[in-house]
ZAVO-766375 format. One line per field, with one value per residue (C-alpha): chain; x negated, y, z; residue number from 1. Coordinates in pm, 1 decimal. Each point is the difference from the previous one (the first is absolute). Layout:
mol: [A_...]
east: [X_...]
north: [Y_...]
up: [Z_...]
seq: [NUM_...]
***
This chain:
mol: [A_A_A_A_A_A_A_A_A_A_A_A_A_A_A_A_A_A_A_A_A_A_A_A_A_A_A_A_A_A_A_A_A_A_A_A_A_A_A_A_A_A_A_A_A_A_A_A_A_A_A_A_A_A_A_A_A_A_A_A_A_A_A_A_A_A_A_A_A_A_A_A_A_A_A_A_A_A_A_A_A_A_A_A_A_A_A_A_A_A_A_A_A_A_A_A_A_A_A_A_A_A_A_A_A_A_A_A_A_A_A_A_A_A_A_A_A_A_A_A_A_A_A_A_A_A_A_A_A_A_A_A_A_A_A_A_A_A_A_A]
east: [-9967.9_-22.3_57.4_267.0_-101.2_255.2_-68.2_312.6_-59.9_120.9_-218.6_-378.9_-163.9_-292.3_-73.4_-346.0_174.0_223.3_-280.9_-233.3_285.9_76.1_-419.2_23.4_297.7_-175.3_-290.6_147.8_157.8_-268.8_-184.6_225.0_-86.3_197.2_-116.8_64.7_272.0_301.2_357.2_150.4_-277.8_23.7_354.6_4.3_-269.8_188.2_319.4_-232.8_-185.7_303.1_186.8_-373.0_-6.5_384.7_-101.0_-258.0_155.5_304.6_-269.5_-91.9_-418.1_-155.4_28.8_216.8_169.0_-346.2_-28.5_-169.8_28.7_-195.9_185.8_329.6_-113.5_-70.6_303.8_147.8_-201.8_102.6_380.1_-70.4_-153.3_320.2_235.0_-141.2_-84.1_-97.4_283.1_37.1_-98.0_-273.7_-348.0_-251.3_-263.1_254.9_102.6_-309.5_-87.3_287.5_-109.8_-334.3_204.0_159.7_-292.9_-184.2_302.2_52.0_-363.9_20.3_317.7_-124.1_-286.4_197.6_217.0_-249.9_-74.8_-198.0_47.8_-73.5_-364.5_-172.7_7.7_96.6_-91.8_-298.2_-127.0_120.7_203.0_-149.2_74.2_266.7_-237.7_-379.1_-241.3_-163.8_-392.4_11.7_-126.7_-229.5_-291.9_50.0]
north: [9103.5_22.9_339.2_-49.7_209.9_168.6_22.7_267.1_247.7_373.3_159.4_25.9_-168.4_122.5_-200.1_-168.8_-349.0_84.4_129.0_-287.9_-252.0_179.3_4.6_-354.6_-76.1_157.9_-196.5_-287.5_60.5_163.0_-368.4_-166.1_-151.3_-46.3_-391.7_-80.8_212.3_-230.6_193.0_-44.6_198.2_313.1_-1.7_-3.8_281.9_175.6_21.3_60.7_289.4_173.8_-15.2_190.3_258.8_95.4_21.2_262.3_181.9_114.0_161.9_363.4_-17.4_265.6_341.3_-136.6_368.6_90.4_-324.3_40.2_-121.1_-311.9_-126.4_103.4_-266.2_-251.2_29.9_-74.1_-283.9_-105.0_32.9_-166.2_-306.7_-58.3_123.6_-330.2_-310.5_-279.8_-193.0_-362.6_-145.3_220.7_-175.8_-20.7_234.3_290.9_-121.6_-16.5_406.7_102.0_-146.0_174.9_351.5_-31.3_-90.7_327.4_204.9_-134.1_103.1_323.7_64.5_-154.0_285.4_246.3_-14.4_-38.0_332.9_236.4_-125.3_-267.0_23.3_-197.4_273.2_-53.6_-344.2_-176.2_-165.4_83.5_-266.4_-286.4_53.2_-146.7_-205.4_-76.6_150.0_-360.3_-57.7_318.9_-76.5_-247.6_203.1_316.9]
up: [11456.8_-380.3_-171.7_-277.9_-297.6_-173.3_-417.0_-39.9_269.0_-27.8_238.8_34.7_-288.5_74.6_336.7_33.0_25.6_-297.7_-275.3_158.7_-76.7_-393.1_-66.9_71.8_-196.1_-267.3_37.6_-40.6_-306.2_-148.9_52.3_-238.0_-294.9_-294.4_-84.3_391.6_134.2_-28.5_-140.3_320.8_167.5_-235.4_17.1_375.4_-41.4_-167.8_215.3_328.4_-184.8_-142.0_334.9_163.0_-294.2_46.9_345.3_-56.3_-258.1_201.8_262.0_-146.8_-50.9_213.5_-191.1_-230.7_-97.7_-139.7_-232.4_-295.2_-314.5_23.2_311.3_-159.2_-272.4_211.5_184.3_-324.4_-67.2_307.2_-41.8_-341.6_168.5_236.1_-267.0_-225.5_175.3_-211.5_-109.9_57.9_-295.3_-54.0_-30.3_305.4_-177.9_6.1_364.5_54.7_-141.0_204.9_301.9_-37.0_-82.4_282.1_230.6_-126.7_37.4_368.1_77.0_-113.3_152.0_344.6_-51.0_-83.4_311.2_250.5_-70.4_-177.3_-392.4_-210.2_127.2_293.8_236.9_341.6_-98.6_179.9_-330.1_-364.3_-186.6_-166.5_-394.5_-197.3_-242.4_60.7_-204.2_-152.6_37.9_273.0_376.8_-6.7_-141.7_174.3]
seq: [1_2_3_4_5_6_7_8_9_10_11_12_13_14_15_16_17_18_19_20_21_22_23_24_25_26_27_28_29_30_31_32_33_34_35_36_37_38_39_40_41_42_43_44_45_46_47_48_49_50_51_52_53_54_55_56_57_58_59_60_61_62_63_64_65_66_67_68_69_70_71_72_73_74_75_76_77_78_79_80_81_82_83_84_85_86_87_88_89_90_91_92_93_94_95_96_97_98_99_100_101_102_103_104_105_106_107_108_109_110_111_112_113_114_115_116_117_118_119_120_121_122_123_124_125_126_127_128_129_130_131_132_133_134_135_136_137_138_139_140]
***
């Protein structure tokens, strides 16, 4: 039987299956590329990663009463983000910079519920940065 994930859930965003399923949404739209990603694509992006950021927002982050004033400023960002979605005739590059807000946002979010703070604790493996360092890895 196939399990039917649900984008919009109210309970227990911090399941294995469920931060699996946002890392890998992230992922993907992480790998897109301005020249190759097609409108349709980054508007459809755009709707799926909004809809997974609402989701996570209206779930309290663990010790969320002691929030400082960084996460209080990301929270804003974050409300800023959902507040403004691109507008239709906007051109793909700003799609395109929103798409890639929102895909950091969504990570950190995912991180932050899971438990424990922005930070990769409780996490098997820390997550992959936003932007790779160019001319780093090879020669290491």
């Amino acid at each position: 039987m196939t399990d039917v994930v649900k984008t919009s859930s109210t309970s227990g965003a911090g399941r294995p299956s469920e931060v699996a399923d946002v890392e890998q949404e992230v992922r993907r739209v992480l790998a897109f590329r301005l020249g190759t990603t097609t409108r349709a694509e980054l508007n459809s992006a755009v709707v799926s990663l909004r809809g997974q950021v609402g989701a996570l927002v209206g779930h309290p982050p663990a010790g969320a009463e002691g929030m400082s004033g960084t996460d209080r400023g990301f929270l804003l960002e974050v409300t800023h983000l959902l507040d403004n979605p691109p507008a239709p005739e906007a051109l793909s590059h700003e799609v395109y910079s929103h798409v890639r807000a929102l895909a950091r946002v969504l990570r950190k979010l995912a991180a932050m519920n899971r438990g424990g703070g922005a930070g990769p604790s409780g996490s098997p493996r820390p997550p992959l940065p936003v932007r790779p360092v160019p001319g780093r890895g090879a020669g290491r």
